[in-house]
Residue, then its C-alpha position, 0 to 999 in steps of 0.5 A: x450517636x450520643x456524645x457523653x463527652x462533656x456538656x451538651x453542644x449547643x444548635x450552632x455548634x451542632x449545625x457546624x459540625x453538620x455542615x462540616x460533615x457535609x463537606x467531608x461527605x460531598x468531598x469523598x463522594x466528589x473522590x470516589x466518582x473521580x477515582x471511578x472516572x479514572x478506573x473507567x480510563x484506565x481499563x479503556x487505555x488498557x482495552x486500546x493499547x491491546x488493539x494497538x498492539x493487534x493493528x501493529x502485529x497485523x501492519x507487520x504482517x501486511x508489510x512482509x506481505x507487501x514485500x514478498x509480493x513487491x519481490x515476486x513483482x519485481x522478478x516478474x517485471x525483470x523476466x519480462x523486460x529480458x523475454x522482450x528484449x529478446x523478442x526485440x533482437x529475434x524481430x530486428x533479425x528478422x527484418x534484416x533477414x527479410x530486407x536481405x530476402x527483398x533485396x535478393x528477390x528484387x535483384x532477381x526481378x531487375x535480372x530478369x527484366x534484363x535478361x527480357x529486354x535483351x530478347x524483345x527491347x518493347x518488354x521493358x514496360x513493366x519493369x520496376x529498377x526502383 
């Protein structure tokens, strides 16, 4: 564009002007392509923190998962624990009832080996008195 302004400038006073244009321009250019790097991030913070807040809804959710199952868990392992101890007792019982069984029957035995050595005293071979 013509300037009417005045006398005509001079080369070195028109070089200056276009250096200092130059400048101008390599500066707002160096302005526009950071303002695009910083929009580019921008939308990039925005497109994590919406992940973000999908991962953290979903470890919510996995935690109330996580903890139903950990009570079920717990409810199963108790109803077991008191269904062997239960076991444990009917067993111990069972044993005691055996060992009185045993006791009776060998009692019987030694009676009876008694009652044989008192009709023929050579019977006494087998006899176990423990």
């Amino acid at each position: 564009m013509p300037e009417n302004d005045g006398p005509p400038k001079t080369t070195e006073e028109t070089l200056k002007q276009w250096r200092a244009a130059e400048r101008t321009v390599a500066v707002a250019r160096r302005g526009r392509l950071a303002a695009e790097a910083a929009a580019a991030a921008a939308a990039e913070a925005a497109e994590a923190a919406a992940a973000t807040a999908v991962a953290a809804k979903s470890a919510l959710e996995a935690m109330a998962f996580a903890e139903t199952s950990a009570a079920k868990t717990a409810a199963a392992a108790k109803a077991a624990a008191m269904s062997t101890r239960v076991d444990v007792a009917d067993a111990d019982t069972e044993t005691s009832m055996a060992e009185v069984d045993e006791a009776e029957a060998h009692q019987k035995y030694r009676d009876a080996t008694a009652r044989a050595a008192q009709r023929d005293p050579g019977a006494r071979e087998n006899d176990d008195t423990r």
